[in-house]
The first five atom37 places (N, CA, C, CB, O) and aatype in JSON, in Angstrom:
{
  "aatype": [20, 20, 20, 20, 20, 20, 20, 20, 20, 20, 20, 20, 20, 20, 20, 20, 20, 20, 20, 20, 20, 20, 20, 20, 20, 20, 20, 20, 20, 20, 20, 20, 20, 20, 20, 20, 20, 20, 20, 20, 20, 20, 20, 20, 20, 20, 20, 20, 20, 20, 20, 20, 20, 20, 20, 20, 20, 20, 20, 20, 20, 20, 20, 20, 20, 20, 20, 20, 20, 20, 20, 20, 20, 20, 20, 20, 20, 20, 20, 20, 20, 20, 20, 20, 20, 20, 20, 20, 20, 20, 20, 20, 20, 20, 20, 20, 20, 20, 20, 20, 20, 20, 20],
  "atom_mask": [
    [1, 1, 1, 1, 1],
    [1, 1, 1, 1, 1],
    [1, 1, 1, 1, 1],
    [1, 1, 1, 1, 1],
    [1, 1, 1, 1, 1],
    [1, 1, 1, 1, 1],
    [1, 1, 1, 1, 1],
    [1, 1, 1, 1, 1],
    [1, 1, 1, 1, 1],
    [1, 1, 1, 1, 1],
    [1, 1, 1, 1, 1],
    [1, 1, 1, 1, 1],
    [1, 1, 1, 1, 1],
    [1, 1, 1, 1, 1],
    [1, 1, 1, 1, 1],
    [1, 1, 1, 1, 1],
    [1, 1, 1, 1, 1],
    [1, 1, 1, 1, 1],
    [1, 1, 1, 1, 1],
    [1, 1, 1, 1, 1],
    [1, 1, 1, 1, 1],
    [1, 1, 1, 1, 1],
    [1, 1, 1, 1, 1],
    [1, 1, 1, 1, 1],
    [1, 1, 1, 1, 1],
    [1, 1, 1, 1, 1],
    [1, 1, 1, 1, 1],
    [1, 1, 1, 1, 1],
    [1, 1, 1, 1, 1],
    [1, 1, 1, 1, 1],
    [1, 1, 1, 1, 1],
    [1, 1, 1, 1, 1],
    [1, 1, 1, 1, 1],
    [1, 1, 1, 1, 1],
    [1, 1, 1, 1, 1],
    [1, 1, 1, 1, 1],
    [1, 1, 1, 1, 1],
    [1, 1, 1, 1, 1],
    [1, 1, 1, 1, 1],
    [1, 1, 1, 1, 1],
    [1, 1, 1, 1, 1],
    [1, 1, 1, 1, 1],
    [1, 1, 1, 1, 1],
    [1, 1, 1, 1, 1],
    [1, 1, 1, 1, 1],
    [1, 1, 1, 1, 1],
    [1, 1, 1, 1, 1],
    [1, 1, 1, 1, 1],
    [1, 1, 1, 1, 1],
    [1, 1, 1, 1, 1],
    [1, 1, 1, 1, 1],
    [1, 1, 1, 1, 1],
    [1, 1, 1, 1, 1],
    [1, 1, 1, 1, 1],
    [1, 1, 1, 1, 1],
    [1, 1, 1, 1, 1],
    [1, 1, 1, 1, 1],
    [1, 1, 1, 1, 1],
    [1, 1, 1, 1, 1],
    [1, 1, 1, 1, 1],
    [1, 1, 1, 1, 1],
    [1, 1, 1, 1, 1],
    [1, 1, 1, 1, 1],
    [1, 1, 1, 1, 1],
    [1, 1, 1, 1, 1],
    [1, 1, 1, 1, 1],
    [1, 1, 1, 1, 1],
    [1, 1, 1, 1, 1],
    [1, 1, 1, 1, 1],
    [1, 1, 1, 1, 1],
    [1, 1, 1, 1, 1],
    [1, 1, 1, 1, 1],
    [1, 1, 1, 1, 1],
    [1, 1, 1, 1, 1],
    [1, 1, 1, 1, 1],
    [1, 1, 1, 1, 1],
    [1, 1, 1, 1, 1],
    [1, 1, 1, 1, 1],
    [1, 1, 1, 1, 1],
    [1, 1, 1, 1, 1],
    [1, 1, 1, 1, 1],
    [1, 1, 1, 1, 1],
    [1, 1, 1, 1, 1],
    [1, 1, 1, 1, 1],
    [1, 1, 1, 1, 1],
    [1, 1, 1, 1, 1],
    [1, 1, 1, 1, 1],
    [1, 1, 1, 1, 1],
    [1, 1, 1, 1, 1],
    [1, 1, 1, 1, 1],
    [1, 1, 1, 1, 1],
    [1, 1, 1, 1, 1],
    [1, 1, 1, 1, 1],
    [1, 1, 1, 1, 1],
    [1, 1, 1, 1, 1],
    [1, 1, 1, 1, 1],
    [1, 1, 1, 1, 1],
    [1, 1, 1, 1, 1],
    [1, 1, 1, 1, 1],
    [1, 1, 1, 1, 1],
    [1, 1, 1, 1, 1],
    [1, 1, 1, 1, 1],
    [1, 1, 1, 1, 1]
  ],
  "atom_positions": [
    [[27.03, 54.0, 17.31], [27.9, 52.92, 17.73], [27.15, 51.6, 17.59], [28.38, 53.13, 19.19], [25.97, 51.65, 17.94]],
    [[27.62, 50.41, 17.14], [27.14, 49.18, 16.77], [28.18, 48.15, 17.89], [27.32, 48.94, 14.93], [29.27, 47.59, 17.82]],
    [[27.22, 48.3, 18.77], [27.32, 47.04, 20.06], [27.88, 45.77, 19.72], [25.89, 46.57, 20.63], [28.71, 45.19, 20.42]],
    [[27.37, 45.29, 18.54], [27.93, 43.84, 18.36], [29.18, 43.94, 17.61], [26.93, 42.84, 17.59], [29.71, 42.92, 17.19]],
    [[29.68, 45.07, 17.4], [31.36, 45.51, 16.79], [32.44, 45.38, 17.74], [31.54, 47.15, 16.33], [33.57, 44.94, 17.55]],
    [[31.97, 45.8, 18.73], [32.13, 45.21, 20.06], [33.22, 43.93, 20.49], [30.79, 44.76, 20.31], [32.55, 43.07, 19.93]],
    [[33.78, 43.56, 20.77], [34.83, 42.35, 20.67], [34.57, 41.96, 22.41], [36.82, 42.92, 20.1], [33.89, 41.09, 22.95]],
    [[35.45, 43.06, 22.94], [35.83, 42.63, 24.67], [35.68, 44.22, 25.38], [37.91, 41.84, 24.95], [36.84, 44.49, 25.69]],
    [[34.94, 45.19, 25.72], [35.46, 46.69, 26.16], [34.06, 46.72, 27.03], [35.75, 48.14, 24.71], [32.91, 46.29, 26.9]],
    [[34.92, 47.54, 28.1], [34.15, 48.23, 28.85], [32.98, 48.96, 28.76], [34.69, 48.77, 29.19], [33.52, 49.55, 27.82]],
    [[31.69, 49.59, 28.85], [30.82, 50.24, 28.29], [30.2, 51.08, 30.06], [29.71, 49.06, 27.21], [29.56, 50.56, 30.98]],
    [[30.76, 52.55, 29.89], [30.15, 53.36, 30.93], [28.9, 54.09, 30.08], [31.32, 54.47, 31.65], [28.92, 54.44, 28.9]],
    [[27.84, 54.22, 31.01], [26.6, 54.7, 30.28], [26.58, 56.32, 31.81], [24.8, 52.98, 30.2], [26.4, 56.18, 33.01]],
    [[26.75, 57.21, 31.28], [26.45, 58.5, 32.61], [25.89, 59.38, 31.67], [27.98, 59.35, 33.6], [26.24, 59.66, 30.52]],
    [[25.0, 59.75, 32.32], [24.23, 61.42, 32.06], [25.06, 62.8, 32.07], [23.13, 61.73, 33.31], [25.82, 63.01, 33.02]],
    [[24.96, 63.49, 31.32], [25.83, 64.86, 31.61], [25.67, 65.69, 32.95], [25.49, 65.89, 30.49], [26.57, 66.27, 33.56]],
    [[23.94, 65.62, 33.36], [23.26, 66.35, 34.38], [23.38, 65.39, 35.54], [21.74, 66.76, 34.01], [22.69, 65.54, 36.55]],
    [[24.08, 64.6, 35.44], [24.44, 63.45, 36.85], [25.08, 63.68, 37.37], [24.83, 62.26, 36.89], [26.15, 63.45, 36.8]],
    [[25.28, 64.32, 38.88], [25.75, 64.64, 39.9], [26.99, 63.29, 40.23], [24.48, 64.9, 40.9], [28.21, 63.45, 40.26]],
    [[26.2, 61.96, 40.47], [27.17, 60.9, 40.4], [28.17, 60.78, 39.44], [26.6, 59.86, 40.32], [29.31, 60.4, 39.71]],
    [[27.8, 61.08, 38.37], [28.21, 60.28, 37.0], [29.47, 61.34, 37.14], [26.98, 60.3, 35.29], [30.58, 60.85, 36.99]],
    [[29.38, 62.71, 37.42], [30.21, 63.84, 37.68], [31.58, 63.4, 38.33], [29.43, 64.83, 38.57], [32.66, 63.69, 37.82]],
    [[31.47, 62.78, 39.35], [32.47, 62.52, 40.51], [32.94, 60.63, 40.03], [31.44, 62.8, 42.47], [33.62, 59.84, 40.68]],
    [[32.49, 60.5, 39.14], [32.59, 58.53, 39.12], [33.77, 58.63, 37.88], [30.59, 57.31, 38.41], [34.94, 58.26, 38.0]],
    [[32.95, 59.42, 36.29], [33.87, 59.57, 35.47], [35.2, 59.71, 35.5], [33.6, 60.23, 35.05], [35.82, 58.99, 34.72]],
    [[36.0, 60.67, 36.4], [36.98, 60.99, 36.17], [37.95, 59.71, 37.3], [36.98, 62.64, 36.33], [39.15, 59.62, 37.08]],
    [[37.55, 59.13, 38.01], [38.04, 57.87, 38.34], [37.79, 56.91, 37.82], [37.88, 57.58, 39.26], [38.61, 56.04, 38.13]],
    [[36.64, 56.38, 36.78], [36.74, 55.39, 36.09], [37.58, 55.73, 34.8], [35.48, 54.91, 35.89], [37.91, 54.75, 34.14]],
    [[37.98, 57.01, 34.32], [38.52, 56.82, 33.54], [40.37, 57.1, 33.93], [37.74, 57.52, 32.58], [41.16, 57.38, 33.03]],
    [[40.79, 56.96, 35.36], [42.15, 56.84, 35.81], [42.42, 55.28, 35.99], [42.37, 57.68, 37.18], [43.53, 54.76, 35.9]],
    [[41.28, 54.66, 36.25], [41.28, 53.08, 36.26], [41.14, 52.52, 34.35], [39.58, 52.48, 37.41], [41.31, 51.43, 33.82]],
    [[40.85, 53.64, 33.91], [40.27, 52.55, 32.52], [41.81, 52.56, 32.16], [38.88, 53.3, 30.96], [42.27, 51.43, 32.01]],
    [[42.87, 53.81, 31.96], [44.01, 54.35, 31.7], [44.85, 53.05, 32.03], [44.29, 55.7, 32.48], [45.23, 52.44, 31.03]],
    [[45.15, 52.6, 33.04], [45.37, 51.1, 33.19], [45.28, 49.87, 32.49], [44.84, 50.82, 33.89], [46.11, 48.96, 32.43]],
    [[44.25, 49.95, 32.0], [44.0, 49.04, 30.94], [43.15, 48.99, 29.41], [43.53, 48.25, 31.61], [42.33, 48.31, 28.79]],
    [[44.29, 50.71, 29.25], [43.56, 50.96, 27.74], [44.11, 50.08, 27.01], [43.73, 52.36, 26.97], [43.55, 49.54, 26.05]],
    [[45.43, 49.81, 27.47], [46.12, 48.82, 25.27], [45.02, 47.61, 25.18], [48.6, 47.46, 25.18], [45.11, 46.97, 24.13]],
    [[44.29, 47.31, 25.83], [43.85, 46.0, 25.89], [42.48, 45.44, 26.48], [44.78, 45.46, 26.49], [42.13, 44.26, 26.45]],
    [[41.6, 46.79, 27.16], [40.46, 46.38, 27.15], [39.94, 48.5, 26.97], [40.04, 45.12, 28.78], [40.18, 49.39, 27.78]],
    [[39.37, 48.57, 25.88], [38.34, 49.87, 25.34], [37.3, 50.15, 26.29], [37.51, 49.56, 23.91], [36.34, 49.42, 26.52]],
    [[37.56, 51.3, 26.87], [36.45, 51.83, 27.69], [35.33, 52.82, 26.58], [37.25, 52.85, 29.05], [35.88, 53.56, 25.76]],
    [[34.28, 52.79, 26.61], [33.73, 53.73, 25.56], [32.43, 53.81, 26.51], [33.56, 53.12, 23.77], [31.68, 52.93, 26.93]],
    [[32.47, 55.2, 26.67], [31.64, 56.42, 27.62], [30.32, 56.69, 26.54], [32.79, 58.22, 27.94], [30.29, 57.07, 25.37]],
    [[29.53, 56.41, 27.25], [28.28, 56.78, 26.63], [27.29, 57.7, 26.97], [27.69, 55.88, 26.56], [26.64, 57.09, 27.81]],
    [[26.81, 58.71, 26.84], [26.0, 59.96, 27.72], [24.55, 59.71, 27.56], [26.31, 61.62, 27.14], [24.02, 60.26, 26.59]],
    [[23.87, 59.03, 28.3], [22.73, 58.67, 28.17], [21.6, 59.35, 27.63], [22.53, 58.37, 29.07], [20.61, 58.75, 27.23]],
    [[21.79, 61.52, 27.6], [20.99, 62.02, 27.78], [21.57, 63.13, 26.69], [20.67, 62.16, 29.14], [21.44, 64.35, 26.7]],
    [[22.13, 62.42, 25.91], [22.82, 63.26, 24.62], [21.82, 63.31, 23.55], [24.22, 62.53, 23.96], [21.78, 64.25, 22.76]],
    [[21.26, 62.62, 23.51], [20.13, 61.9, 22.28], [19.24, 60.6, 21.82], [20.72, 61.85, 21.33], [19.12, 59.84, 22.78]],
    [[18.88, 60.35, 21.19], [17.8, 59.5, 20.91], [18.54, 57.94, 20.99], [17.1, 59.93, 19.35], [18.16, 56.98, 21.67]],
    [[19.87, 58.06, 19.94], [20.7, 57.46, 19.95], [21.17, 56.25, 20.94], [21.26, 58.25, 19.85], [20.92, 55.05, 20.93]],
    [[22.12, 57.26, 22.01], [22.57, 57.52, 23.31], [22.1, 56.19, 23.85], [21.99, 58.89, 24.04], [22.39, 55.01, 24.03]],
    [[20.9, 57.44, 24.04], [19.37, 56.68, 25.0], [19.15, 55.23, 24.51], [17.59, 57.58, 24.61], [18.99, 54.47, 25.47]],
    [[19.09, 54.59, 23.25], [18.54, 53.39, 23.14], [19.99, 52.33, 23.33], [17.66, 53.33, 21.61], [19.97, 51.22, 23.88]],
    [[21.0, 52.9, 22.83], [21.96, 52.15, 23.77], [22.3, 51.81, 24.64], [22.51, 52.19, 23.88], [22.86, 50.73, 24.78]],
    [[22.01, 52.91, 25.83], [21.92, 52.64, 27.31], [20.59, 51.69, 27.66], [21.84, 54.13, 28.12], [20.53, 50.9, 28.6]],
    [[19.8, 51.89, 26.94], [18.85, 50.79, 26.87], [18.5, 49.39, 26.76], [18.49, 50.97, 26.33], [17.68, 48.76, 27.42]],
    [[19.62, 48.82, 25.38], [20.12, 48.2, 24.99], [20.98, 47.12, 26.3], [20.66, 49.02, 24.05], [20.81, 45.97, 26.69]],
    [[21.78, 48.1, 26.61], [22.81, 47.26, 27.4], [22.08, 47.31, 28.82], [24.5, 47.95, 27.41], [22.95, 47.19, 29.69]],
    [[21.13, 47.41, 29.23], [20.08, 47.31, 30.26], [20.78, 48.16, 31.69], [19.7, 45.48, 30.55], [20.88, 47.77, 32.86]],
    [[21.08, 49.1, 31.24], [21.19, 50.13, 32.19], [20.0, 50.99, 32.88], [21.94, 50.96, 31.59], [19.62, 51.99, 32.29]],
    [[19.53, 50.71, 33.85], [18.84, 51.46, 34.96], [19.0, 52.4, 35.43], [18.75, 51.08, 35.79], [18.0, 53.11, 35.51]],
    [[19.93, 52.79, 35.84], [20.75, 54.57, 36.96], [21.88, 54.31, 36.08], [21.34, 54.57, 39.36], [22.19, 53.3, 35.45]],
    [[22.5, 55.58, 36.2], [23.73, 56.22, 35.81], [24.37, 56.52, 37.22], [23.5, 57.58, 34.84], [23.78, 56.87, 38.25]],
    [[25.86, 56.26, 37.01], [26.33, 55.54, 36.26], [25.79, 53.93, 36.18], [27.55, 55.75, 36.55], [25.22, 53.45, 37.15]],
    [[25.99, 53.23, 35.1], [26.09, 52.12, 34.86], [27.51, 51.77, 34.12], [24.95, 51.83, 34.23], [27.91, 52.44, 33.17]],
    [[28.46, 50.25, 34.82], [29.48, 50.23, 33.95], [29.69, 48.76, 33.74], [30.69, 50.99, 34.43], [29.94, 47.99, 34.66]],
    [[29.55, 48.31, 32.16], [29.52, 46.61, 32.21], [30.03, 46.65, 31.01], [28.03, 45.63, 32.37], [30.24, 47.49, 30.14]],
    [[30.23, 45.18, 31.24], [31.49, 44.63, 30.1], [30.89, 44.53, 29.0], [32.25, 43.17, 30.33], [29.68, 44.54, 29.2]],
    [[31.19, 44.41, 27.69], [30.72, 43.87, 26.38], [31.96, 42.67, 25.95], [30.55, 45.28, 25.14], [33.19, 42.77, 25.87]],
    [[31.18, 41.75, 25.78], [31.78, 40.04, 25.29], [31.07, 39.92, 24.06], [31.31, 38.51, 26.44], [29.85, 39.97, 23.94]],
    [[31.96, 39.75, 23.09], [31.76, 39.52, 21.5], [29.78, 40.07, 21.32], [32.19, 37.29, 21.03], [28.69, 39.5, 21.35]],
    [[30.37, 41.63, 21.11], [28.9, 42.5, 21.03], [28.03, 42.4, 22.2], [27.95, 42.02, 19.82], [27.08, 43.18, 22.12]],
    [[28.06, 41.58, 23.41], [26.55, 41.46, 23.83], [26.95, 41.94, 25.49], [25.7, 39.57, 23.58], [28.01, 41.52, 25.96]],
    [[26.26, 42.62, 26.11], [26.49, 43.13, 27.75], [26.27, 41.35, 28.55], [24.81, 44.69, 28.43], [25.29, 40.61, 28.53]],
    [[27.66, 41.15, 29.17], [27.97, 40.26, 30.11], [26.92, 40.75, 31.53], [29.72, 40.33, 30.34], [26.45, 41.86, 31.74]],
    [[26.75, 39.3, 32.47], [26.09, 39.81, 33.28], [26.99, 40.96, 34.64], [25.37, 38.53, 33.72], [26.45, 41.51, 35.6]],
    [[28.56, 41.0, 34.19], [29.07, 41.23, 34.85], [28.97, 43.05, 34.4], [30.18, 40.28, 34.91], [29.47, 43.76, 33.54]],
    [[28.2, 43.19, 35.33], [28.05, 44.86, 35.45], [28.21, 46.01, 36.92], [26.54, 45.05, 34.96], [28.8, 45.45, 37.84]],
    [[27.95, 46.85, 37.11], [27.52, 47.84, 38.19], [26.96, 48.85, 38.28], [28.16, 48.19, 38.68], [27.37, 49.79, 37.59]],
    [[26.08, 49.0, 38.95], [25.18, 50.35, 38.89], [26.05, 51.02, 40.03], [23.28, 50.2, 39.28], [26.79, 50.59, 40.92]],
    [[25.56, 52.5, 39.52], [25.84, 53.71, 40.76], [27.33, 53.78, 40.56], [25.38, 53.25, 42.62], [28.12, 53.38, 39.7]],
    [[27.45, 54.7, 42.13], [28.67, 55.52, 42.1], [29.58, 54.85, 43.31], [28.3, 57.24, 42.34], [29.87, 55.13, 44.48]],
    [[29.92, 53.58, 42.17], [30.97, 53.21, 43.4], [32.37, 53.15, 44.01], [30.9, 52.41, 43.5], [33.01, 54.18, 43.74]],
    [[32.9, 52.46, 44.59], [33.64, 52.75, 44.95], [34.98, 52.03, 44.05], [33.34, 52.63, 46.19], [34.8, 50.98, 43.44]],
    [[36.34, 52.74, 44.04], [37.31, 52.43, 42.94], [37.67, 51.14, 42.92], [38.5, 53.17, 43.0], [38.12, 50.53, 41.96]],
    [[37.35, 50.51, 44.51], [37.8, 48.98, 44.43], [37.21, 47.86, 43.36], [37.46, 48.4, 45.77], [37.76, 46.9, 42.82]],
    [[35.38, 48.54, 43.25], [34.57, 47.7, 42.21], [35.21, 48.05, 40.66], [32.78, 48.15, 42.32], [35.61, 47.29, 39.78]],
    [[35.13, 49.38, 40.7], [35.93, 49.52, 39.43], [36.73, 48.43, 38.79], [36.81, 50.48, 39.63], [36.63, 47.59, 37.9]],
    [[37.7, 48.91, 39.8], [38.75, 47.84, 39.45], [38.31, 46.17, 39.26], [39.79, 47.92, 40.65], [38.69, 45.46, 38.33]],
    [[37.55, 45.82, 40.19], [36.91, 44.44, 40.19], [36.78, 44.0, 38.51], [35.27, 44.52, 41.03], [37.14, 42.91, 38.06]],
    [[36.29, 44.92, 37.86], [35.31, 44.76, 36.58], [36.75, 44.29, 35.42], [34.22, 46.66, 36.09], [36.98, 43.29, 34.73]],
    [[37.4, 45.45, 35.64], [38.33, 45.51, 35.19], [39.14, 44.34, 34.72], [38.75, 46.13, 35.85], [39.31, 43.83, 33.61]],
    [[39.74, 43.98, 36.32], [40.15, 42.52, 35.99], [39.59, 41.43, 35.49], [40.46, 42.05, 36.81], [40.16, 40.6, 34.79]],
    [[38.52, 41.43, 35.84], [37.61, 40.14, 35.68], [37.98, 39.81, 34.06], [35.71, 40.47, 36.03], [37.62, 38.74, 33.57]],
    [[38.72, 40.83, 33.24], [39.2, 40.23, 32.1], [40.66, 40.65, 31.83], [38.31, 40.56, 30.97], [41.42, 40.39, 30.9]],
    [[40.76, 41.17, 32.64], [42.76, 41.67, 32.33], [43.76, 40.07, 32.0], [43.73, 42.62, 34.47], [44.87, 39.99, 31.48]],
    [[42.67, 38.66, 32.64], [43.77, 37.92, 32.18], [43.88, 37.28, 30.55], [43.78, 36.83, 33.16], [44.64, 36.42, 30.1]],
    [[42.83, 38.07, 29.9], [42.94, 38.06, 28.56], [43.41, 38.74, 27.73], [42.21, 38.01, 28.2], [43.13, 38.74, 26.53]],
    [[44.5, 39.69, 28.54], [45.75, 40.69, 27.78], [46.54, 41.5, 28.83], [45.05, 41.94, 26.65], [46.21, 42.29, 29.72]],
    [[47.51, 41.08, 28.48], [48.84, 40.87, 29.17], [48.84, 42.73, 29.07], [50.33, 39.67, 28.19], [49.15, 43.41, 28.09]],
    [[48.2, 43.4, 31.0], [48.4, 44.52, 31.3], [49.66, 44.75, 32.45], [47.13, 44.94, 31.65], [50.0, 43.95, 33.32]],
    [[50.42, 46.53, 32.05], [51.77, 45.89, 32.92], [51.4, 46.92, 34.17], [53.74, 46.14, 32.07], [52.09, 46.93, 35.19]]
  ]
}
């Protein structure tokens, strides 16, 4: 995957063997469902490969989960670590929904 292809989308970075990342995924991706036509969530497994790994790197992820925005290729400072709660989710979310008309 090439980061700076990147336009406006979400970027979750979780481990497969992550207990958190286990219980976070399947609610960040009932919140992403909300605002697929118009902002791309793309799940990244930190611990898949070499790959993976330097991307989660890249976008300066620390713990898994990590979930932050990408703005024309580059990680915004607007991010979150850990396993939180659906309200932050959502927080992230919006913080650009008013740049495409979600219903």
């Amino acid at each position: 995957m090439n980061l700076s292809a990147l336009q406006l989308a979400i970027v979750v970075v979780h481990a497969k063997g992550c207990g958190h990342c286990r219980e976070y995924l399947p609610r960040v991706r009932k919140i992403a469902e909300k605002y697929a036509a118009c902002i791309p969530t793309v799940l990244i497994d930190a611990a898949e490969g070499d790959l993976q790994a330097q991307l989660a790197t890249a976008l300066g992820a620390r713990v898994t989960p990590t979930t932050t925005l990408i703005r024309n290729g580059s990680p915004t400072p607007l991010a979150i670590e850990g396993n939180v709660k659906d309200a932050e989710i959502e927080k992230l979310y919006k913080a650009v929904a008013g740049e495409c008309a979600v219903g």
